[in-house]
N, C-alpha and C positions, 0 to 999 in steps of 0.2 A: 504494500500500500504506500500510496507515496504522503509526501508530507502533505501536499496541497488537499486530498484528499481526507485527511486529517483535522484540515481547520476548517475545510466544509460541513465538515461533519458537526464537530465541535461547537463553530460561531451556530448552527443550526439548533443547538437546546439549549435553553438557559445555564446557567453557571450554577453546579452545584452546592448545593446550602442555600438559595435564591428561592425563593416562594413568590409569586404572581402578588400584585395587589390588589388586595379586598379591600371593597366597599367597607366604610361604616355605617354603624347607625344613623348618624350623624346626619354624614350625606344623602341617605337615604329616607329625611326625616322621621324616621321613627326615636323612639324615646327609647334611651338607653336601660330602664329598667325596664320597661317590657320583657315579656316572655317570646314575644316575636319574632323579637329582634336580635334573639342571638339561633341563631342558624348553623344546621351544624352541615357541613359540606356531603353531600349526598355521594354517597359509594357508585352510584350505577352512574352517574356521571363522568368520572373518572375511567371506565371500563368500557370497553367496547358490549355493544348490542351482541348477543348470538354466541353460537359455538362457532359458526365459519368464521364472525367476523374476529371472535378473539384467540381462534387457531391464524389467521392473517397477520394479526399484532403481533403475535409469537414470534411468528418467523422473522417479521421485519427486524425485530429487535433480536434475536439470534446476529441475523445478516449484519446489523452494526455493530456488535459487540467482536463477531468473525471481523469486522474491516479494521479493528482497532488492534489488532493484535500484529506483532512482529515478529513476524518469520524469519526462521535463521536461510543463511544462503547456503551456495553447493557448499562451500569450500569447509560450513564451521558446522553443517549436517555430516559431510564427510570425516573429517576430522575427528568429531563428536562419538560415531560411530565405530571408528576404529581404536579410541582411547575405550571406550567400555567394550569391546569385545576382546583387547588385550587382559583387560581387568577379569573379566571373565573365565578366560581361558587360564590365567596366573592361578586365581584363586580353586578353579577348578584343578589343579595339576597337583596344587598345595594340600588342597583336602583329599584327593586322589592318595599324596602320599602319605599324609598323616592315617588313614585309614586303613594303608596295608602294614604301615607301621604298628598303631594297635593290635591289627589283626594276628600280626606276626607274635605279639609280645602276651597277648592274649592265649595265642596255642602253645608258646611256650610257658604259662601260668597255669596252661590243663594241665599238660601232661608229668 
């Protein structure tokens, strides 16, 4: 992903920690001790309508969260690849021999 594609993204949703601004009471002449007037922000609002529509949200939000992400290139997948198969192979050969080591120390403590 490139950078540019990045601050599209980015400049595209509010800044997090940022909450939209609400109305007051105030503004909205109603009286601040009223029971009307304090409103509590509705869930279905927030939520897409339906299961198709918020199997649709899903994904779109998968697909940004997949463009945000930093892929390694050939050279440091390659690279990466051959230091843990090395590691692998070491620790495999190690335990390999500690094992016939025991084994060996083992038939000599039968018999």
């Amino acid at each position: 992903m490139t950078k540019k594609k990045v601050r599209k993204i980015k400049s595209a949703r509010p800044a997090a920690g940022t909450k939209a601004p609400q109305s007051t009471a105030q503004e909205s002449g109603q009286s601040a001790s009223s029971p009307a007037s304090v409103k509590k922000p509705e869930a279905k609002a927030a939520r897409p309508q339906g299961k198709v529509a918020a199997i649709k949200q899903f994904l779109a939000d998968v697909r940004a969260e997949l463009d945000k992400i930093t892929w390694a290139n050939r050279k440091e997948t390659t690279s990466l690849t051959i230091a843990v198969l090395a590691i692998t192979i070491f620790f495999s050969a190690y335990l390999g021999l500690v094992d016939i080591a025991l084994s060996k120390l083992v038939g000599i403590l039968i018999k």
